[in-house]
C-alpha positions in Angstrom: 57.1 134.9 141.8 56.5 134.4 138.3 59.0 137.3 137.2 61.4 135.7 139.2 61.2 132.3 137.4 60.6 134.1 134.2 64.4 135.6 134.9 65.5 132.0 135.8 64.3 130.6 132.8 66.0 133.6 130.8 69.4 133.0 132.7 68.9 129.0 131.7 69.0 129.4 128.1 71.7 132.0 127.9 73.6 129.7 129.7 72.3 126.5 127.8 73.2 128.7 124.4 76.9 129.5 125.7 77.2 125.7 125.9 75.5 125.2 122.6 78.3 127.3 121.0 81.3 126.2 123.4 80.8 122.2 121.6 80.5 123.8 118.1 83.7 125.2 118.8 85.2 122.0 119.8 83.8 120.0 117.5 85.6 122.5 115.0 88.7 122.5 116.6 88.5 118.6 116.2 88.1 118.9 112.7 90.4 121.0 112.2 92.8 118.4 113.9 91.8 115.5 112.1 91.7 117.7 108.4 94.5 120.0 107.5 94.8 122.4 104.9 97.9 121.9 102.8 100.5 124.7 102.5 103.8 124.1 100.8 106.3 126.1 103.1 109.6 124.4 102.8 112.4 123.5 100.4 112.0 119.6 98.9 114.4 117.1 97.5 115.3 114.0 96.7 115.0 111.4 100.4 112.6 113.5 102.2 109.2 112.8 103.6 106.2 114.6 105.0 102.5 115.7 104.0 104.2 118.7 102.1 105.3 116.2 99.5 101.9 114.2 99.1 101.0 117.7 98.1 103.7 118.0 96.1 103.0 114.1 94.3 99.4 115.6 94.1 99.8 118.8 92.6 102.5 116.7 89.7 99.7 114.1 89.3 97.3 116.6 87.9 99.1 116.4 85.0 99.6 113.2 83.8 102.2 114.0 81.2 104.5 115.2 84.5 103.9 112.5 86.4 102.1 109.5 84.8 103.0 107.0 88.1 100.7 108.9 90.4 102.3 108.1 93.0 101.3 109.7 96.1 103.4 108.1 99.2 105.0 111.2 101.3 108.1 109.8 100.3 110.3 111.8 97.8 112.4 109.4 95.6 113.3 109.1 92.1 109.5 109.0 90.1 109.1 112.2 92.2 112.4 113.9 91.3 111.6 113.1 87.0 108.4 114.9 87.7 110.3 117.7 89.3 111.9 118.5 86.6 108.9 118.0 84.0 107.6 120.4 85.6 110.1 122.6 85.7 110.5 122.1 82.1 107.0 123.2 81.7 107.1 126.9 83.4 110.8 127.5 81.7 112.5 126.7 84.8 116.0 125.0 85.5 115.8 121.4 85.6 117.4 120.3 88.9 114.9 117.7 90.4 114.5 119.3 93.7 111.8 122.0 94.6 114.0 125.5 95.2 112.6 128.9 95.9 111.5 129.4 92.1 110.4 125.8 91.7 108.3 126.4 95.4 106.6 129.6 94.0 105.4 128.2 90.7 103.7 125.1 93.1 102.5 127.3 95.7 100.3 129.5 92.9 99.1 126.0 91.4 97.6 124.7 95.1 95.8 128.2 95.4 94.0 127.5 92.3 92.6 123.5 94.0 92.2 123.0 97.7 94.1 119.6 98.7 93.4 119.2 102.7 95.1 116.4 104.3 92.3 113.8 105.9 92.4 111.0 108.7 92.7 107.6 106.7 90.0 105.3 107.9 92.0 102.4 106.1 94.0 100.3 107.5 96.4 99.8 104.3 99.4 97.7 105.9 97.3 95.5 107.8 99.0 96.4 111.6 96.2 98.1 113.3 96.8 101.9 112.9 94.6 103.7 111.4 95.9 107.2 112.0 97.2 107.7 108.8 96.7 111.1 106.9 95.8 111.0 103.1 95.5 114.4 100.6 91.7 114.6 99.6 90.7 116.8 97.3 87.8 119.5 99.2 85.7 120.0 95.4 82.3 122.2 95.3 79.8 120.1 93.6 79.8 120.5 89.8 83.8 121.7 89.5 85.4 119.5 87.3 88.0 116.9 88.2 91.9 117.3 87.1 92.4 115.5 84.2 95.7 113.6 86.0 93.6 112.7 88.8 91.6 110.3 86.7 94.1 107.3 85.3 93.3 104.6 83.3 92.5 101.4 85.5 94.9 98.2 83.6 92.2 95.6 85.5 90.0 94.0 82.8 86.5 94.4 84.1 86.7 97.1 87.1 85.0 100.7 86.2 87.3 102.6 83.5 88.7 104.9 85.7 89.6 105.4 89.1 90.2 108.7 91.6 93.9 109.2 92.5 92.5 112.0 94.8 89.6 111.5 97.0 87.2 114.0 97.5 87.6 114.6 101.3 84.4 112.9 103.7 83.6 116.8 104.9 84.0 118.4 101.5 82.3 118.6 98.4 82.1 116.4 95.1 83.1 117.5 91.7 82.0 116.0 88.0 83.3 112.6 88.0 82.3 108.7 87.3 80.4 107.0 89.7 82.9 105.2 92.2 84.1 101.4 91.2 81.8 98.5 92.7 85.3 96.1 92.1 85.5 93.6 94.6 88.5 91.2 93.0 91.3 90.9 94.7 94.8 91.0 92.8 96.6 88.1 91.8 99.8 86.5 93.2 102.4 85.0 91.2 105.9 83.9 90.7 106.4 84.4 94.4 109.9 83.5 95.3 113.3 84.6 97.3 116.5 85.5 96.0 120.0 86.9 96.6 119.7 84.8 100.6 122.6 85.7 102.6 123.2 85.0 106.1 121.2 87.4 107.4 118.9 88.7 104.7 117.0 88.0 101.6 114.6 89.7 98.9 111.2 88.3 98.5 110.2 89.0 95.0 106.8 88.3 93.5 104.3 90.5 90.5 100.5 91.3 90.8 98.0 91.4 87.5 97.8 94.8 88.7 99.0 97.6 90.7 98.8 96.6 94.8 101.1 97.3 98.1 103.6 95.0 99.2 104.0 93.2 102.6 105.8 89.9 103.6 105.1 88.3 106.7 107.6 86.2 107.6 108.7 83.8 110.9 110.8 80.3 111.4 107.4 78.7 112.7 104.2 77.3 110.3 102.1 78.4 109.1 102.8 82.2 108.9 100.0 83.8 111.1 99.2 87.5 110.1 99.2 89.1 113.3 101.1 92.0 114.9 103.1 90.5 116.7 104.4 88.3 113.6 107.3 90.1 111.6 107.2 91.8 108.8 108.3 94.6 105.9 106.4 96.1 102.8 105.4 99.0 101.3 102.4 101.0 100.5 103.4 102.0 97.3 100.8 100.6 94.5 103.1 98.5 91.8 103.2 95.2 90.2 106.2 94.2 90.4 107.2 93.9 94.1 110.4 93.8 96.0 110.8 94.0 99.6 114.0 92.6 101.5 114.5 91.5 104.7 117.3 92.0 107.0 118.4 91.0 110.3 117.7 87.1 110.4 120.0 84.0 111.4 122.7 82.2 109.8 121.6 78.3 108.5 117.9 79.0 109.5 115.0 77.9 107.7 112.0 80.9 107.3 108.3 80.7 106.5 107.1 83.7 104.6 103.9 84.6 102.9 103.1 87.7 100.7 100.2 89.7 101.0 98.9 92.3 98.0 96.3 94.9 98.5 94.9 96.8 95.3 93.6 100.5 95.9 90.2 99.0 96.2 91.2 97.4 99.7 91.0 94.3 98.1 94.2 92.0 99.6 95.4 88.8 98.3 97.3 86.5 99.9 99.9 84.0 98.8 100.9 80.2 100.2 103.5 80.0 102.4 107.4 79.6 100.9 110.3 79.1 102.5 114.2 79.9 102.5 117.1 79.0 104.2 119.6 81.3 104.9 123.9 80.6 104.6 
């Protein structure tokens, strides 16, 4: 009787250490899901997007002489194209803007020397409710040092005097840096106004003390509620002098708009309410 149970018990915790290992494995593969090791595979240029080029605006921003903006959007446009071809400058390379075979090999041996992983962004940076959002995070064992380009002067008098362009990744390690800004001031709003009003569009134009996203929320009712079902149109890129048109709207029709700024702190300000009226 008591070998029989002892065999019992022994088939119990084989069986309870096969399940043991069959949720590491999962919780692995869900990791791997949510965090992504960067590899740079295809061809780039000017117009594209994908996580390929926030590894290609994070490799460029290691150096800040190639690319001082910093930039890192997934979006390949015309900052990203001048650092292209600094770069290319740099290794002795033709000077064409877009990332060819040559171009690809020379920035396929500099991510083997870092490891950028891509990382589910917990922020919800345009305010609409998604949060599934992958950022490049920088996976750093403790005491490596921190790419010179990946530390940028911060223009906001007061706040720490640097900031991280890169995060280290939440699962990874954490390199030499500053301690991480306590800044809790939100950017300010001004000369918020709207231009160039046709019948059907107009560009909402406004500039931040400092570097923050763009979004205008905009409807013909008041006030302008910030919800998702209210219109809008923005960008996340960080500047201070903003832009952001809007199309599609009525002939001889009076809108309500409001801007809203967001620095890379998460700290969001928002603007009164303005109006225009369309031809």
């Amino acid at each position: 009787m008591i070998k029989q149970l002892e065999a019992q018990i022994a088939t119990l915790q084989t069986r309870i250490e096969s399940l043991r290992n069959a949720e590491a494995d999962v919780r692995l593969s869900q990791q791997n899901v949510n965090d992504t090791a960067i590899s740079l595979i295809r061809e780039m240029r000017e117009g594209m997007s994908g996580d390929d080029v926030k590894a290609l605006q994070a490799l460029l921003a290691a150096d800040s002489e190639i690319y001082p903006e910093g930039l890192i959007s997934g979006f390949y446009g015309r900052l990203t194209v001048r650092a292209v071809m600094r770069f290319q400058k740099k290794h002795g390379l033709d000077q064409v803007g877009r990332v060819g075979p040559k171009t690809l090999e020379k920035l396929r041996k500099e991510l083997n020397k870092i490891s950028l992983k891509l990382e589910k962004d917990d922020d919800d940076d345009d305010d609409d409710n998604d949060r599934n959002e992958r950022v490049v995070c920088l996976f750093n064992p403790p005491g490596h040092m921190i790419a010179p380009g990946w530390l940028r002067k911060n223009p906001k008098p007061g706040k720490s005097d640097r900031e991280r362009l890169i995060p280290n990744c939440r699962r990874g390690g954490t390199g030499t840096t500053t301690p991480p800004s306590t800044d809790t001031t939100a950017p300010i709003i001004l000369d918020l106004m709207a231009t160039s009003t046709t019948a059907t569009s107009t560009l909402i134009k406004w500039v931040t003390n400092e570097s923050a996203t763009s979004r205008v929320w905009f409807g013909i009712l008041s006030p302008v509620v910030i919800a998702t079902s209210t219109s809008k149109a923005g960008s996340n890129t960080l500047v201070q002098s903003h832009e952001i048109g809007l199309s599609g709207l009525t002939a001889s029709t009076t809108y309500r708009y409001i801007a809203v700024s967001k620095d890379t702190f998460g700290n969001a300000a928002t603007s009164s309410e303005a109006s225009f009226l369309t031809q």
